[in-house]
KELUMFI-818048 format. One record per residue (C-alpha): x, y, z. Coordinates in pm, 1 decimal. Example, Ala and Ser with C-alpha at 12.3 -4.5 7.8 and 13.67 -1.06 7.14 Angstrom:
KELUMFI-818048
((1230.0; -450.0; 780.0)),
((1367.0; -106.0; 714.0)),
end
This chain:
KELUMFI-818048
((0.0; 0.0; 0.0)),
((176.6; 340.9; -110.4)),
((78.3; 663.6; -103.1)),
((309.1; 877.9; -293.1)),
((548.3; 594.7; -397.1)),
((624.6; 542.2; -20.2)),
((447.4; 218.6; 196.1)),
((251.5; 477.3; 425.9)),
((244.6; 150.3; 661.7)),
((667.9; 169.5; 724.6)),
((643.0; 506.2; 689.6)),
((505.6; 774.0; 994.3)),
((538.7; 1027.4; 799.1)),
((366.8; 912.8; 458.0)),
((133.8; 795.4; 684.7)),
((83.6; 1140.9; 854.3)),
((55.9; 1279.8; 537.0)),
((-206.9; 1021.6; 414.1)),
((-438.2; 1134.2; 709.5)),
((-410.8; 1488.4; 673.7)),
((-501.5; 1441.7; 308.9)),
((-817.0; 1237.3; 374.6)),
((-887.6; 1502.8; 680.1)),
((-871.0; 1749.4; 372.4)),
((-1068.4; 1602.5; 123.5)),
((-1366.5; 1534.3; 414.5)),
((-1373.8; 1906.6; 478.2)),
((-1463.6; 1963.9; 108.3)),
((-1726.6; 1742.2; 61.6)),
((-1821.8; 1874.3; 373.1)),
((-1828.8; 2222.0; 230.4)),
((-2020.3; 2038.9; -86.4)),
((-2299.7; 1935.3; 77.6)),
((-2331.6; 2240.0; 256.4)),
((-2356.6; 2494.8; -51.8)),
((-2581.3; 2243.2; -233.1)),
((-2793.2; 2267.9; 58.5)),
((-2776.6; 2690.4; 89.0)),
((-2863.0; 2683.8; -301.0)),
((-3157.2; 2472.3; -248.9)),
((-3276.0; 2793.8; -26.2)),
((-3492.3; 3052.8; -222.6)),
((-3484.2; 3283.2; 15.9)),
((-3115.4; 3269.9; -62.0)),
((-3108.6; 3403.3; -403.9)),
((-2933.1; 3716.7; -293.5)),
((-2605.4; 3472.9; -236.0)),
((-2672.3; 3188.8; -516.3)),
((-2405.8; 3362.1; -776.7)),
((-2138.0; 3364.2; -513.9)),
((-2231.4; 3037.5; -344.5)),
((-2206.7; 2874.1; -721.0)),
((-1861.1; 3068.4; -732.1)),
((-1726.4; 2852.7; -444.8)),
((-1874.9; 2513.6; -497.7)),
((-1734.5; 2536.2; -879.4)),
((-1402.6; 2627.8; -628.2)),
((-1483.2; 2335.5; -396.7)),
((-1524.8; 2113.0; -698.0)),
((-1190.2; 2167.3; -854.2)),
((-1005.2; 2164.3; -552.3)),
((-1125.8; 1817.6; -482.0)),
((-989.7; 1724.3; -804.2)),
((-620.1; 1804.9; -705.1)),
((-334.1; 1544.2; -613.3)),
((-279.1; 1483.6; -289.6)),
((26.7; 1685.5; -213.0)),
((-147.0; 1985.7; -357.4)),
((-435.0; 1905.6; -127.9)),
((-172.1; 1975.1; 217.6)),
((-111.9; 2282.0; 17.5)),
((-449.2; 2440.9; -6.9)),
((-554.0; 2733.3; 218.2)),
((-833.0; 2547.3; 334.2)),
((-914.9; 2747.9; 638.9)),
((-946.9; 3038.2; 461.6)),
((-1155.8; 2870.6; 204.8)),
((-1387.1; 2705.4; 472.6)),
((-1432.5; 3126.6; 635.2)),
((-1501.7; 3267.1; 290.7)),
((-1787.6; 2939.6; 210.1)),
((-1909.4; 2960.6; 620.6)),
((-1939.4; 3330.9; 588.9)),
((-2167.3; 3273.0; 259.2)),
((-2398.4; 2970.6; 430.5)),
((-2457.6; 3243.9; 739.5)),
((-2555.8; 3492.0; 491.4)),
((-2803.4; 3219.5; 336.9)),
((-2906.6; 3131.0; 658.1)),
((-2998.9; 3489.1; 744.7)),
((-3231.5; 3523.9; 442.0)),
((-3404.0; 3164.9; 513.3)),
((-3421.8; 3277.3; 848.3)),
((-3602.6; 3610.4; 777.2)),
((-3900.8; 3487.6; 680.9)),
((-3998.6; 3432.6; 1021.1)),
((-4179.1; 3709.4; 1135.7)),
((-4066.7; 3828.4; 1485.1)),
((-3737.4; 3830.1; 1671.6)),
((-3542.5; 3504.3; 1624.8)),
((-3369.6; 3316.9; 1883.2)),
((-3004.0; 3323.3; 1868.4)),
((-2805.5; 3014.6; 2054.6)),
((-2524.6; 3040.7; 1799.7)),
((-2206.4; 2839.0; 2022.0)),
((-2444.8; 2834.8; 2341.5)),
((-2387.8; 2549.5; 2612.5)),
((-2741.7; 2405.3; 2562.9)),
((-2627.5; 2080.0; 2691.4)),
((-2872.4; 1857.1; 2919.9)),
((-3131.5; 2180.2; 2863.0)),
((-3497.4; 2127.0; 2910.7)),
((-3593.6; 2249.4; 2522.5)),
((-3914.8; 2047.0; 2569.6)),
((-4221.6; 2182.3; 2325.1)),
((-3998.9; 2536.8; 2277.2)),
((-4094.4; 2734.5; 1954.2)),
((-3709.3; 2748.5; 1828.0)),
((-3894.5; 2883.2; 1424.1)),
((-3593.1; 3057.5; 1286.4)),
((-3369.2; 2991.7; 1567.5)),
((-2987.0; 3019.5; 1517.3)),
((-2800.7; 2706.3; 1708.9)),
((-2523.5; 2684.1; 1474.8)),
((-2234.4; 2518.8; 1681.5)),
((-2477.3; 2466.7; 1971.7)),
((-2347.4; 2206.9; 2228.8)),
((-2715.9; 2024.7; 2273.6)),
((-2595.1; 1711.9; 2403.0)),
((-2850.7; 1521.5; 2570.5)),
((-3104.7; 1816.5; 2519.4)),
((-3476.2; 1729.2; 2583.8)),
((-3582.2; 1894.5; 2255.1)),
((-3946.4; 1646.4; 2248.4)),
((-4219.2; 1840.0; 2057.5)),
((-3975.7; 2176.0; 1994.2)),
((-4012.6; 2365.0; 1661.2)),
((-3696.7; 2357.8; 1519.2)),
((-3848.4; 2499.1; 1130.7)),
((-3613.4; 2703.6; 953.0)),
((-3363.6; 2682.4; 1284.3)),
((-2969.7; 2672.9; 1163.3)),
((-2841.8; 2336.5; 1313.6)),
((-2481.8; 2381.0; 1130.2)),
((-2245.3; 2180.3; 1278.4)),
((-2539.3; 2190.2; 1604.8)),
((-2348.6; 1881.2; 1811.7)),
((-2681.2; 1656.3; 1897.3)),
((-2537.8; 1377.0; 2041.8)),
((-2817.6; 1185.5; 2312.0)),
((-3034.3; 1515.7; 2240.1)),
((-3430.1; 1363.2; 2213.5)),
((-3606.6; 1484.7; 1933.2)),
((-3908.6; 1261.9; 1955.8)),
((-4206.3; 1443.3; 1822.1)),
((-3971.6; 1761.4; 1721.9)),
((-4062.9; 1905.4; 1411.7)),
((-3726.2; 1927.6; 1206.4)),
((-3861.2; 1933.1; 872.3)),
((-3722.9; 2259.6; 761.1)),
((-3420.6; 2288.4; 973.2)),
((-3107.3; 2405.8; 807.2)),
((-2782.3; 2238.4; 782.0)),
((-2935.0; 1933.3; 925.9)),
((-2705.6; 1652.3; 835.5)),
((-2771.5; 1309.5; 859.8)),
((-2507.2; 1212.0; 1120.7)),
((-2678.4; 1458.0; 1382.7)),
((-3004.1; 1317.6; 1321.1)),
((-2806.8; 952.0; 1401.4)),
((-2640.2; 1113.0; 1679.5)),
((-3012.9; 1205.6; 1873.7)),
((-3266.3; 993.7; 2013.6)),
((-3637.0; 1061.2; 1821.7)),
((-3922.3; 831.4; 1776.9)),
((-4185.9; 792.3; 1440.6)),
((-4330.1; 1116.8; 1522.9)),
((-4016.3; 1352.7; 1466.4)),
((-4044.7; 1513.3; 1160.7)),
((-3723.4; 1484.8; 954.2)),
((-3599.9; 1637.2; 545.2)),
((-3716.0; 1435.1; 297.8)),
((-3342.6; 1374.9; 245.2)),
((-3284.6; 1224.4; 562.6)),
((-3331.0; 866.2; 703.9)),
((-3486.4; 759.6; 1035.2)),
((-3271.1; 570.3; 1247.3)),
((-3312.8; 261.8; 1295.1)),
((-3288.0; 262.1; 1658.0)),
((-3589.6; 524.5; 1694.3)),
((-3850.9; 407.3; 1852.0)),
((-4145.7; 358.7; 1640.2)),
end
C-alpha cells in the first residue's frame, strides 16, 4: 500500500501525510454538501451567484493530487464558504416574522428544550448534548455543525431545519413522530 510511492504503513510520515489528506478532502465534501444545501434555499437568491462561485471552487479543488491538497488554504476557504452559508441562513431565516432566537455556540447541553418554539432559531455550533428537545419547533432553525449527540427529538418538528445533516439526526434519540428532510433517514434505533 503506497501513497506517494512510499508504503505509508513503514512510513510515519507518509502515513501522517495520508491522514491529513483524507482530513482534507472530508472538509470539502463537507463544504459540498453544505452549498448544495444553501442553493436549495430561495430565500437565498441574494447569495446563489457567489455560493455557485465557491462550490465550482470546492469542486476543482477536490480534483487536485494529494500533495497539492496539504497545500491548499483550506481554512481560509472554509471562512469565505461559512461566511456565505450564514448569509443564506440569514435570508431563510427572515421569513420568520418576529425576533429570532439566537443560541449560535451556546452550552445548551442537558437543557430542558421540551415543546420550545425554536422557528428561525440560530443554534449553529450549539453544544445540545442530551437536550430534551421532544415536541420543539426547530423549522427554519440553523443546526450547522449543532453537536446533537443523546439530544431527544421525539415528536420535534425538524422538517425545515437548516444544515441538518444526517449524522446529527443519528447522533439524537427521536421516535416515528419527529419530523425529519425528505433527504434524511430515520434511524433505525428510533422508537417507532
Amino acid at each position: 500500500m503506497t501513497f506517494g510511492g512510499r508504503d505509508w504503513r513503514q512510513d510515519p510520515a507518509t502515513a501522517r501525510r495520508m491522514f491529513d489528506t483524507f482530513t482534507v478532502m472530508r472538509q470539502l465534501h463537507e463544504l459540498l454538501w453544505y452549498v448544495t444545501a444553501a442553493l436549495a434555499l430561495a430565500p437565498a437568491r441574494a447569495v446563489h451567484a457567489d455560493l455557485r462561485r465557491v462550490l465550482e471552487q470546492t469542486e476543482a479543488m477536490t480534483g487536485l493530487p494529494a500533495g497539492a491538497l496539504l497545500d491548499l488554504p483550506i481554512d481560509q476557504h472554509r471562512a469565505e464558504v461559512n461566511a456565505l452559508l450564514t448569509r443564506a441562513s440569514e435570508l431563510a431565516r427572515a421569513q420568520v416574522p418576529g425576533p429570532r432566537a439566537d443560541y449560535r455556540g451556546a452550552d445548551l447541553a442537558g437543557a430542558s428544550l421540551r415543546a420550545v418554539l425554536l422557528v428561525g432559531a440560530s443554534l449553529r455550533g450549539a453544544r445540545l448534548i442530551g437536550a430534551d428537545l421532544r415536541d420543539a419547533d426547530l423549522r427554519l432553525a440553523d443546526l450547522t455543525g449543532a453537536d446533537l449527540r443523546g439530544a431527544k427529538v421525539h415528536s420535534a418538528d425538524l422538517s425545515q431545519s437548516l444544515f441538518l445533516t444526517q449524522a446529527q439526526v443519528d447522533a439524537a434519540t427521536g421516535s416515528g413522530g419527529t419530523k425529519l428532510p425528505p433527504s434524511l433517514k430515520q434511524p433505525e434505533n428510533w422508537s417507532a
